[in-house]
C-alpha positions in Angstrom: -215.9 5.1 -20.1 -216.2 3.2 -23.4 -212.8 3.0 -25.9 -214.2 6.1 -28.5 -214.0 8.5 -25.2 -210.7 7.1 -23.9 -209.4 8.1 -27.2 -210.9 11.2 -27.5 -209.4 12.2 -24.2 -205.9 10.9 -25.0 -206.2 13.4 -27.9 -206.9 16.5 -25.5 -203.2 14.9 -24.0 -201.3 15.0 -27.2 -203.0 18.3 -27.2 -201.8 19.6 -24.8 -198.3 18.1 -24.8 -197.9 19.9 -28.6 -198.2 23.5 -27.1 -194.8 22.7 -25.1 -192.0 24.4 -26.9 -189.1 22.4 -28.3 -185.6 22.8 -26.9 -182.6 23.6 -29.4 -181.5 20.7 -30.8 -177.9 20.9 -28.9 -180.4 20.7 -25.7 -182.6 17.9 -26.9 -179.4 15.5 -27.9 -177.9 16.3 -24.3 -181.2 15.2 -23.0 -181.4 11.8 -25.1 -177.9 11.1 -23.8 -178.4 9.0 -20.9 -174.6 9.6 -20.3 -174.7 13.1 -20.4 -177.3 13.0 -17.7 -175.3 15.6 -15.0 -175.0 17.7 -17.9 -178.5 17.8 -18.3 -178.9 18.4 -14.5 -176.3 21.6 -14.4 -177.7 23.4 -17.3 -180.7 23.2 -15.4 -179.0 24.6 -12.3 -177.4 27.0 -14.3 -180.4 28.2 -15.8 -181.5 28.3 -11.9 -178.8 30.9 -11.0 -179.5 32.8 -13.8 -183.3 33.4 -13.0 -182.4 34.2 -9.5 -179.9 36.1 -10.0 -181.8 38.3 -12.8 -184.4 38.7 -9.8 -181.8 40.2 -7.6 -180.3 42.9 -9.9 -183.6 43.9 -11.4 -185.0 44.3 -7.7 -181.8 46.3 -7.0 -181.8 48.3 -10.4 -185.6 49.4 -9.9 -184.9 50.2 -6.1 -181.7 51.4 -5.4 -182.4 52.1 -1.7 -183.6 48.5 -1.4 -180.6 47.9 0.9 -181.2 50.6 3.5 -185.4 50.7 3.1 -185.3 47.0 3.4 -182.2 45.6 4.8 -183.7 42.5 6.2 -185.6 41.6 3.6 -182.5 42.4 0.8 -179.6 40.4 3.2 -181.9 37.7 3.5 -182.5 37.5 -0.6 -178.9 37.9 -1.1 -177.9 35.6 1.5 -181.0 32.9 0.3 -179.5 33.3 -3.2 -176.0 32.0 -2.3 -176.8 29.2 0.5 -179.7 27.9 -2.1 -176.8 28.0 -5.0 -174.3 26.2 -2.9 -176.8 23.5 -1.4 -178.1 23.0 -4.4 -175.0 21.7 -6.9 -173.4 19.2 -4.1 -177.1 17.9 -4.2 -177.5 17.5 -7.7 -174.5 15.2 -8.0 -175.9 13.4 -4.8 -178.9 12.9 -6.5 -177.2 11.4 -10.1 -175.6 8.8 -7.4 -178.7 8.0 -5.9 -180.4 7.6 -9.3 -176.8 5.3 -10.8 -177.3 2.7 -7.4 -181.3 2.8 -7.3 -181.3 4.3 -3.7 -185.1 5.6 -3.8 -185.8 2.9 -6.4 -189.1 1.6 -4.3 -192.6 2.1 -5.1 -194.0 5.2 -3.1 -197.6 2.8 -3.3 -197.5 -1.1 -2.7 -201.2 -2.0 -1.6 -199.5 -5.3 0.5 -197.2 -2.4 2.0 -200.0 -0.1 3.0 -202.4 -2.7 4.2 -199.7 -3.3 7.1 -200.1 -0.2 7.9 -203.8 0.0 8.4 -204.7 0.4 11.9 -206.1 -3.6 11.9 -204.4 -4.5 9.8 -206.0 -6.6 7.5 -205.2 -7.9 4.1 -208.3 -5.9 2.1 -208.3 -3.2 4.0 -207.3 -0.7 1.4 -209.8 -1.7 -0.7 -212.7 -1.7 2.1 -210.7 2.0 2.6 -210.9 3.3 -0.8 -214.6 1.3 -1.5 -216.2 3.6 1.4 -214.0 6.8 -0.2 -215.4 6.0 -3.7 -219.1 6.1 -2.2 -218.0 9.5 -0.3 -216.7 11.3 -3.3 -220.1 10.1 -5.4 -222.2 11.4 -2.4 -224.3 14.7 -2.9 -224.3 15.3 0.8 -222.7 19.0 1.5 -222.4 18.0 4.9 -218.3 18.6 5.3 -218.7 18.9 9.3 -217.3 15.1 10.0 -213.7 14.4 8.7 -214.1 11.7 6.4 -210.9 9.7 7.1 -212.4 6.9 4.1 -212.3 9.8 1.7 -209.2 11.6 2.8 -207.0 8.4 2.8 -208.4 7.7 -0.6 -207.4 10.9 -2.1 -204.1 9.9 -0.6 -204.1 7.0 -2.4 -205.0 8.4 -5.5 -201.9 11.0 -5.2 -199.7 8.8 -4.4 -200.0 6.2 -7.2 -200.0 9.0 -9.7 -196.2 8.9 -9.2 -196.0 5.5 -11.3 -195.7 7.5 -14.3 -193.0 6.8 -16.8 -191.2 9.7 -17.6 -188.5 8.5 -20.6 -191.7 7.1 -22.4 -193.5 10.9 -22.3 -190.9 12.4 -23.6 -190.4 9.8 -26.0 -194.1 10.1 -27.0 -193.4 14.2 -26.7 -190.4 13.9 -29.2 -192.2 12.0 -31.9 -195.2 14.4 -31.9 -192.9 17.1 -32.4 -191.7 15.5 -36.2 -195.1 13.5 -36.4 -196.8 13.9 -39.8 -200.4 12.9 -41.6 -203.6 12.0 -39.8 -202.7 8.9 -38.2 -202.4 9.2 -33.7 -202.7 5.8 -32.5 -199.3 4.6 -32.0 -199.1 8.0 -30.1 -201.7 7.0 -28.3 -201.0 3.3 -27.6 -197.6 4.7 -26.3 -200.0 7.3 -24.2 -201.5 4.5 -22.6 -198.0 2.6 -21.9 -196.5 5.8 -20.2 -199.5 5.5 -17.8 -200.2 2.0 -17.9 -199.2 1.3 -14.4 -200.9 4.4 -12.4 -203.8 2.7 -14.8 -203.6 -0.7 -13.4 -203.8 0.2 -9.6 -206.7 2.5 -10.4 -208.9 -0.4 -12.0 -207.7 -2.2 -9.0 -209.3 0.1 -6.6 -212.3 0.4 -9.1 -211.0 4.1 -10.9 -210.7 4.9 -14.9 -207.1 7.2 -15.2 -206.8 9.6 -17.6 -204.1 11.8 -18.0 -204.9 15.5 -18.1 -202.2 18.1 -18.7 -198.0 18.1 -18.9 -198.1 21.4 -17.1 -195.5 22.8 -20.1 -193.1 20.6 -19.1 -192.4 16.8 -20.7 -190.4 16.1 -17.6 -192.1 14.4 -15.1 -194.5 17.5 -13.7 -198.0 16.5 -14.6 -202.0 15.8 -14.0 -204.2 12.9 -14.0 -207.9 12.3 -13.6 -209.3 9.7 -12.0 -212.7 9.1 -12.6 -215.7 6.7 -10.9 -216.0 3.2 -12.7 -218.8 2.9 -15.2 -221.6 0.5 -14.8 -224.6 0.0 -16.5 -224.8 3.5 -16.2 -225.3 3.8 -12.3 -221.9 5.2 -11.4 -221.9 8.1 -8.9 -220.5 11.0 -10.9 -216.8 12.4 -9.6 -213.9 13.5 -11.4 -210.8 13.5 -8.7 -208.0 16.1 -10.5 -204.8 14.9 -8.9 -201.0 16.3 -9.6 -197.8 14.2 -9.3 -195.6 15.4 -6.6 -191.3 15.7 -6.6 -189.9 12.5 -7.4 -186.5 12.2 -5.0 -183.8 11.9 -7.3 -186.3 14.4 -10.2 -183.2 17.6 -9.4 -185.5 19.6 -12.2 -188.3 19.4 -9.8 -186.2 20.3 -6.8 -184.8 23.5 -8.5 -188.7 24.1 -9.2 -189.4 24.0 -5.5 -186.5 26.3 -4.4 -187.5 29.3 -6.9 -188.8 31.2 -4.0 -189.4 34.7 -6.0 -193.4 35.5 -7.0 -194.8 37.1 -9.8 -198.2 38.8 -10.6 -200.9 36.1 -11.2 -203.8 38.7 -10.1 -205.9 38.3 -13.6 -205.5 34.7 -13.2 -205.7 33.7 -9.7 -205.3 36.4 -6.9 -202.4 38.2 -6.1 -198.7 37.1 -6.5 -197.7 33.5 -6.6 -194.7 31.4 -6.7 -192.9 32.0 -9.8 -191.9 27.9 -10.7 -195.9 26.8 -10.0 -197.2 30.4 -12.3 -195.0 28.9 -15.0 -196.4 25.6 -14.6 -200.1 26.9 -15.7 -200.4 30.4 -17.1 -198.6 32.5 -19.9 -195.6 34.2 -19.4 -196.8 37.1 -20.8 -199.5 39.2 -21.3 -199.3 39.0 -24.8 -200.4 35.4 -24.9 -203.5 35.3 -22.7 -205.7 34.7 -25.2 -203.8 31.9 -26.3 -203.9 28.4 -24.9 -202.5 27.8 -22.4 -202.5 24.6 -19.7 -204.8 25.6 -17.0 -207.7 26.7 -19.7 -207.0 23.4 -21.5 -207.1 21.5 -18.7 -210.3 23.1 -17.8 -211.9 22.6 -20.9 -211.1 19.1 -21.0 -212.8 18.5 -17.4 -215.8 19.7 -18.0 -216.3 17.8 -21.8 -215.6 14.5 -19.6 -217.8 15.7 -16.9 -220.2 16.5 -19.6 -220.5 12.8 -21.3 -221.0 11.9 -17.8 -223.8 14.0 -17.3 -225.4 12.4 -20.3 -225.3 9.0 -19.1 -227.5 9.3 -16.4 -228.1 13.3 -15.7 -226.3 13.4 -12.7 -224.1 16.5 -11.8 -220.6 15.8 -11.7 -218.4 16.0 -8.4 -214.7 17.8 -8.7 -212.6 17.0 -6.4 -208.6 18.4 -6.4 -206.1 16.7 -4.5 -202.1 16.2 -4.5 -199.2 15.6 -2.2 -195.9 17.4 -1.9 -194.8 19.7 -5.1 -198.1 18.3 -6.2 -200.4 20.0 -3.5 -198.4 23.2 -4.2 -200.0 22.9 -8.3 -203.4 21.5 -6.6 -203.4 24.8 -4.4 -202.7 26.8 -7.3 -205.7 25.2 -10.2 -208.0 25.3 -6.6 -207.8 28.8 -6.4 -208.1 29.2 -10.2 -211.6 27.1 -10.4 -212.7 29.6 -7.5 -211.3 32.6 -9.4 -213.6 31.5 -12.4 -216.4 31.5 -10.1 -218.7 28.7 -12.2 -218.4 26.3 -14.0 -221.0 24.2 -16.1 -224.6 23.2 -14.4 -223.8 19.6 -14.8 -219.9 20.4 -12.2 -220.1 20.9 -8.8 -216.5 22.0 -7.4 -216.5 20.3 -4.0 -213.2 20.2 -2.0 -209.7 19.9 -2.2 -207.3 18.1 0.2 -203.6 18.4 -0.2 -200.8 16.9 1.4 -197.4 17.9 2.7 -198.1 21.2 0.7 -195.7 24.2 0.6 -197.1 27.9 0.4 -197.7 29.4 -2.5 -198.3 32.8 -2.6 -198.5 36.2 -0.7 -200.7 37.4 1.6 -202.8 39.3 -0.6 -203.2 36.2 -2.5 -204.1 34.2 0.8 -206.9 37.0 2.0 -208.1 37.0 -1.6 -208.4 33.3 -1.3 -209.9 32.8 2.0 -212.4 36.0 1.4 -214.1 33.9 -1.0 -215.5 31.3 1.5 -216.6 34.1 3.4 -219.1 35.3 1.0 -221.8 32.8 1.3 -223.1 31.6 4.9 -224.2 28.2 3.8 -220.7 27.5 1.4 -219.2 24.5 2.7 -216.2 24.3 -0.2 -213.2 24.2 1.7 -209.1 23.8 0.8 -207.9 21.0 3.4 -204.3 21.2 4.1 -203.1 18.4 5.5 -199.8 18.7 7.3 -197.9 15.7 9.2 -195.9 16.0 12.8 -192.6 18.0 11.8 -192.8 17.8 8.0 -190.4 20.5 6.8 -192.0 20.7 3.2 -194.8 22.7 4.7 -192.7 25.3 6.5 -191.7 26.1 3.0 -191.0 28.6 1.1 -189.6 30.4 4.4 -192.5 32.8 5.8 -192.6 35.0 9.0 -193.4 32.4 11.4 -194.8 35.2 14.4 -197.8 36.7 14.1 -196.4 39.7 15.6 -193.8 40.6 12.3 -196.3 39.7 9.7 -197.8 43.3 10.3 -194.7 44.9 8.9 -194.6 43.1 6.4 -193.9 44.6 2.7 -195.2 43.2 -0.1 -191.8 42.8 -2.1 -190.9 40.9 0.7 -189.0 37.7 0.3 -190.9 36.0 3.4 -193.9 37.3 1.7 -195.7 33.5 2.0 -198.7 32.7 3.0 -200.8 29.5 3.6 -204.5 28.9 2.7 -207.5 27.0 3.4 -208.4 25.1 6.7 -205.1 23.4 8.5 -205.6 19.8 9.9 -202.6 19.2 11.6 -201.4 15.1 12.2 -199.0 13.5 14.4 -197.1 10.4 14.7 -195.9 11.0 18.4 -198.1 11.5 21.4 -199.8 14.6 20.3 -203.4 14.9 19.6 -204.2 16.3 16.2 -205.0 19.9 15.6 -208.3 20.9 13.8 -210.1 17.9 14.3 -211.7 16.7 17.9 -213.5 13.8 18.9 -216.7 13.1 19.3 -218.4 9.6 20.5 -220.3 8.3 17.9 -224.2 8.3 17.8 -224.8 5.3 16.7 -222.7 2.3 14.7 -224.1 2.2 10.9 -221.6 2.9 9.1 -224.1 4.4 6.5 -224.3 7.6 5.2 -226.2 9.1 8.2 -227.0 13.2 8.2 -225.1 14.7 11.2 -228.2 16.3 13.3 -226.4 17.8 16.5 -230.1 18.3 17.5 -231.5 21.9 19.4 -229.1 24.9 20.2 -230.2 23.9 24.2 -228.7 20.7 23.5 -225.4 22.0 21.7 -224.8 24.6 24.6 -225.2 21.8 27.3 -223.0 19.6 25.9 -220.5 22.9 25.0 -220.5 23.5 28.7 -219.9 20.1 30.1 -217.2 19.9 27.4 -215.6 23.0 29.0 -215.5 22.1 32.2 -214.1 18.6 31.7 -211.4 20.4 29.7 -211.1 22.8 32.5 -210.4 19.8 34.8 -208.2 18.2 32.3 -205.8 21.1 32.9 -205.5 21.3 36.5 -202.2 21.1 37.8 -202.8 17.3 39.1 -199.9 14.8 39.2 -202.3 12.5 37.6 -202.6 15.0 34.6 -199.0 16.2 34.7 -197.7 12.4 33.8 -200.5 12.4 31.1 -199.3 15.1 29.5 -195.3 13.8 29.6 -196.0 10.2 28.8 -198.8 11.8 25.8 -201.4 9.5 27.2 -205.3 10.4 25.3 -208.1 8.1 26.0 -208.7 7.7 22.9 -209.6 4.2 21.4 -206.9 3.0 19.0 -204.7 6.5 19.3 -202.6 5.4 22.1 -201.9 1.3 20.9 -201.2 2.0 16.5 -197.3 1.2 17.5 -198.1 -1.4 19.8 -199.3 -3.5 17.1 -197.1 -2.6 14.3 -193.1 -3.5 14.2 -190.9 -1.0 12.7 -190.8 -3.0 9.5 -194.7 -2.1 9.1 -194.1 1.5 8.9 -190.8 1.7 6.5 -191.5 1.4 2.5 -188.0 0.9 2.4 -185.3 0.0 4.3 -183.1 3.4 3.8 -186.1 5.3 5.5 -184.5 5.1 9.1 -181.9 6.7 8.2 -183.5 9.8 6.9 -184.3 12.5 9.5 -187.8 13.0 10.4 -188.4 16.2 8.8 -187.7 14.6 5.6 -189.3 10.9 6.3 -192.4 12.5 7.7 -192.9 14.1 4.5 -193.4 11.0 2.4 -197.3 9.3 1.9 -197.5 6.5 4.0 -196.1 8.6 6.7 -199.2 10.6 6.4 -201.3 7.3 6.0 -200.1 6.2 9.0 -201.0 9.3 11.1 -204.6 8.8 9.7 -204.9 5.6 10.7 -203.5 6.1 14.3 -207.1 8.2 14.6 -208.9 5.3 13.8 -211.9 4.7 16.7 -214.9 2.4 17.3 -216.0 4.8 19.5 -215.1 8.0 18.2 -215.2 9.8 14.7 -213.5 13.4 14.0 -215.1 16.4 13.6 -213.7 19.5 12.0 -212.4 22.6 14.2 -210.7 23.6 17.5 -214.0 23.1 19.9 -216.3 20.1 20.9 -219.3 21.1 18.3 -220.4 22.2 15.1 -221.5 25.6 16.8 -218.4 26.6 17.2 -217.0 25.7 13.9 -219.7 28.3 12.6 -219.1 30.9 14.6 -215.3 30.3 14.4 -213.4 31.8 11.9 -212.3 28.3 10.1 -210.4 29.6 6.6 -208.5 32.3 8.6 -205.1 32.6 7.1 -202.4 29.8 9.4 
């Protein structure tokens, strides 16, 4: 990417960062006020209540027998309403402490940090980590039967230094080009570049060009990022990796975003109904503006131009690839399904997968069957949402659904529980349990090339199913041998059983205030799920996708049901 083109796309930036509406000047000099910073904070609660609240009397007003046609569902909105309001002020003057003494003032990505963590250990193993994942998300092999662990812990990676973004210098930039006047951008631009600078730096490190991509409608710390493979000599494997910033701890906008549990309609957008905070984040607010501009059609637009200079270069198509963690797997989930919704894009794109971590729900079930229906389509598809979810991360139980199979038939569709998950669940752990949606299989061989997974004749794969089965069945005998196995969590598994036997306590903290947070919060952060990665780490072994010993069974399984 020569200097002309990193311009050009810092101009689809200041772009998009125009169409955001200005606040009332009363608002904007509250928000300039570093002292007036709780201020800022409870008119944003306030403004909080009064969406819910508005949800509450216009679902009442509309249906006044809501109480006795629905009293589960209308306690539980009522009571959610309250215990949300009074959780949520007691933690938004938590969190302006937190931000005064610089509690969660650590980098969520330091490469020394994360090299500890590596299941050797080693000092460039990151690199040779994200060198293999660069190769991977260049490939034009479909084949998506073998988890790639290279790949997936680089599109960790990338999601997690997309949080080094500087926040008081966007909306710095996003004040000036508000009053800015004549023809002249590139002090805009230049301050572009510093607002980014550091999410830029550790991509060149790891051999990536950043570019930011959209604001989401919001100057305040909510946005996207492209990362894109390093041009040389014009032999770089084409990819484009869309990536979305995730909550920051002590961000309480993005928290109030997270706990706006009602939906709306986003059916001529996406499918179904969706989480009302991530709609709001993409799509009009009414129907009036639809033709209008708005950030997921810019954002599109500006992919495919980059992907399309790309294409010139050296007429190879163009890998997408969406990832995020946290809040920013919930938006990831949301402009996944919209690419699908559009159904194709340019000849020169390909829209491969996406892989998101820690992600909540984020929309009904008619927007989840809608979803998954798609895969179902084509035999040979191999796209695929991964959702990546880590031991007892509490962010992924969220919003609250109906956990038992056995409600969800009952179901309404105004429901408040109305949530449901997509794509293909993989499941990690950090205690003695194996993972879930992955198995392992010995390796064939020990290239660690590119290699094409041929499980050989249907004979062969039914052989090996059987002999899988019966080891399994003898697994599970009640054997005294097998009962301490499955207390003491022991797997004979290369590398599973030994990660904490070669890593101190200090390896696996960012920071020392980490042991003191619970695991359902702690679990939830990225080097958590690095770590649970890296435990699966084999010689031996590699993973392969879905609940049985072979490929056979992933087919004839039913892989994107809804989880």
């Amino acid at each position: 990417m020569n200097e002309m083109e990193d311009r050009e796309f810092y101009l689809y930036f200041l772009n998009d960062l125009s169409y955001i509406p200005r606040p009332s000047k009363w608002v904007e000099f509250i928000m300039e006020k570093q002292i007036f910073s709780l201020l800022k904070t409870t008119l944003e609660y306030i403004r909080f209540i009064h969406v819910m609240a508005s949800h509450i009397l216009l679902s009442l007003f509309t249906d006044l027998t809501l109480p006795l046609s629905q009293p589960f569902n209308f306690m539980f909105m009522i009571l959610s309403f309250f215990i949300t309001s009074l959780i949520l002020f007691p933690v938004n003057i938590i969190l302006e402490i937190c931000k005064m003494i610089k509690i969660f003032d650590f980098e969520l990505y330091n490469e020394d940090k994360w090299n500890l963590m590596t299941a050797k250990k080693g000092l460039d193993d990151i690199k040779d980590i994200v060198q293999k994942g660069r190769n991977a998300l260049g490939s034009n092999n479909r084949n998506s039967k073998v988890f790639n662990l290279d790949m997936v812990e680089t599109l960790l990676i990338l999601s997690t230094i997309i949080y080094d973004q500087k926040v008081d210098k966007v909306r710095e930039v996003y004040k000036k080009l508000k009053i800015h006047e004549g023809d002249d951008f590139e002090d805009l631009i230049d301050e572009c570049r510093e607002a980014y600078e550091d999410i830029d730096k550790k991509a060149k490190d790891l051999k990536f060009n950043f570019l930011p991509l959209s604001e989401l409608n919001s100057p305040d710390s909510l946005f996207s990022g492209m990362y894109l493979s390093e041009h040389k000599n014009n032999q770089e494997n084409n990819f484009i990796v869309i990536t979305f910033k995730g909550t920051s701890p002590t961000n309480f906008t993005e928290w109030l975003t997270d706990f706006l549990f009602m939906r709306v309609d986003a059916s001529q957008f996406v499918f179904g109904e969706i989480h009302k905070g991530f709609y709001d984040n993409f799509f009009p607010k009414t129907s009036d503006e639809t033709k209008e501009s708005y950030p997921a059609k810019r954002m599109v637009e500006a992919i495919c131009n980059i992907a399309k200079k790309m294409h010139e270069r050296n007429k190879k198509k163009v890998n997408i690839w969406i990832t995020g963690h946290s809040l920013g797997a919930a938006l990831a989930q949301v402009f996944y399904a919209r690419l699908i919704k559009i159904g194709t894009l340019p000849e020169y794109c390909v829209l491969r997968d996406a892989y998101v971590f820690a992600g909540p729900a984020v929309g009904d079930k008619e927007f989840a069957s809608s979803f998954n229906g798609i895969f179902h389509k084509n035999f040979e598809e191999n796209k695929t949402l991964w959702r990546i979810v880590n031991t007892n991360d509490i962010v992924t139980k969220m919003p609250p659904q109906h956990l038992y199979g056995v409600l969800r038939r009952y179901i309404t569709k105004d429901d408040i529980l109305n949530y449901y998950s997509i794509g293909y669940k993989v499941h990690l752990f950090l205690d003695n349990n194996k993972p879930k949606g992955i198995v392992f299989r010995e390796k064939n061989n020990d290239d660690d090339d590119e290699v094409d997974d041929n499980l050989g004749s249907m004979e062969d794969l039914l052989r090996q199913k059987l002999i899988d089965d019966r080891k399994d069945y003898e697994d599970s005998e009640i054997t005294l041998n097998n009962v301490l196995n499955v207390i003491l969590g022991k797997h004979n598994i290369e590398s599973y059983n030994d990660y904490y036997e070669n890593h101190s306590s200090e390896d696996c903290t960012m920071d020392k205030i980490e042991s003191f947070i619970p695991g359902y919060f702690h679990n939830h952060y990225p080097h958590r799920y690095f770590m649970a990665m890296e435990r699966l780490r084999s010689d031996k072994f590699e993973l392969i996708v879905g609940d049985y010993k072979n490929i056979i069974d992933k087919v004839l399984a039913d892989a994107h049901v809804v989880l």
